[in-house]
C-alpha positions in Angstrom: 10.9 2.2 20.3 12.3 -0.8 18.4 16.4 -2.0 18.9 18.7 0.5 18.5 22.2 -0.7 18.2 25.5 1.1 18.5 27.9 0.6 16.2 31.3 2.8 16.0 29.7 5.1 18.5 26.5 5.7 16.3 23.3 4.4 16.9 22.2 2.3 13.8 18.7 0.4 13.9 14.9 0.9 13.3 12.6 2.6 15.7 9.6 0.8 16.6 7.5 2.1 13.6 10.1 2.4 10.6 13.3 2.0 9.3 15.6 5.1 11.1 15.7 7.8 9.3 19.5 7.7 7.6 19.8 11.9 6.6 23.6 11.4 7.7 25.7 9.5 10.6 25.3 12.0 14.1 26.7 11.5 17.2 25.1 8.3 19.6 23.7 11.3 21.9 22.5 13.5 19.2 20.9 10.1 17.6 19.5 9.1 20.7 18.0 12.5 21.3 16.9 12.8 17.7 12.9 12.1 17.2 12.4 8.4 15.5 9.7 7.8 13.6 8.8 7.9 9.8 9.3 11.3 7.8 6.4 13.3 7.3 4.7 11.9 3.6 7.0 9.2 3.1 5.8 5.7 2.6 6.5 4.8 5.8 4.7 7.3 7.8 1.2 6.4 5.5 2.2 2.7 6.2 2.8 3.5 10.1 -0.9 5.4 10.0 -2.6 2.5 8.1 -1.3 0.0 10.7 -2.2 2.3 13.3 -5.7 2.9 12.3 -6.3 -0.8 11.5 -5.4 -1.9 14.6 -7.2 0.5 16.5 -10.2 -0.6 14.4 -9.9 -4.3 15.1 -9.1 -4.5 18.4 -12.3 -2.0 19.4 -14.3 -4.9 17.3 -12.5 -7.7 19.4 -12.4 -5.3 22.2 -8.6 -6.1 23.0 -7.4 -2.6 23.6 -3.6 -2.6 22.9 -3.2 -5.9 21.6 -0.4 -6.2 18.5 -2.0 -7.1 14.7 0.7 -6.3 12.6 4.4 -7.8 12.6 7.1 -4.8 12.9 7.8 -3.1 10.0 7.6 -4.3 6.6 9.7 -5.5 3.2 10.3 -3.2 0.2 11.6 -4.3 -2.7 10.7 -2.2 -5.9 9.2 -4.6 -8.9 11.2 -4.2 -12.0 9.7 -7.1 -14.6 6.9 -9.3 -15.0 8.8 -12.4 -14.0 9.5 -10.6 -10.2 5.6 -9.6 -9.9 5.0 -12.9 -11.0 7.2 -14.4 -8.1 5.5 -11.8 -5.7 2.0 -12.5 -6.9 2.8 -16.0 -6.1 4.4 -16.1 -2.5 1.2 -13.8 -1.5 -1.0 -17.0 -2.9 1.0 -19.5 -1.2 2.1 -17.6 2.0 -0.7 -18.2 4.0 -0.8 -22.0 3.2 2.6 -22.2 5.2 2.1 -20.3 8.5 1.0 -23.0 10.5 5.0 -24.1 9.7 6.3 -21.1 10.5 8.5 -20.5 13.9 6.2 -17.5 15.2 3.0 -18.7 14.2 0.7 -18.2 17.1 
């Protein structure tokens, strides 16, 4: 499970696969008790199962049972002109060209 924080006596956070799931503020010990996870058919349960699948894959080819691939979670950000897909098209050019700069670069 990913850092859940309390704030106000409710638990606010992410679980270890997704963003937590924010139908309405609960009690900390009805939260807590609450499953975490994606909801069924949203785009982060088919992102959790992609990362899940992948990673099984690779690390039966590199046989490295149990051994992270992915950084947690993910960004969203919904594209609204040409100019931002632009940008976005761009970074995922150019991103990889900086990683060796990056603080958690491995």
């Amino acid at each position: 499970m990913g850092k859940l924080f309390v704030m106000n006596g409710f638990v606010v956070g992410a679980t270890g696969r997704s963003p937590q799931r924010t139908t309405g503020w609960s009690p900390l010990q009805q939260q807590l008790e609450q499953p975490h996870g994606p909801l069924k058919k949203s785009l982060s349960s088919f992102v959790a199962g992609f990362k899940s699948s992948v990673t099984k894959q690779i690390n039966q080819i590199r046989q490295t049972p149990g051994i992270p691939v992915w950084q947690r979670n993910y960004y969203e950000h919904i594209i609204r002109n040409d100019n931002e897909l632009n940008k976005i098209r761009e970074y995922i050019i150019n991103n990889p060209l900086t990683w060796e700069t990056d603080e958690n670069y491995v």
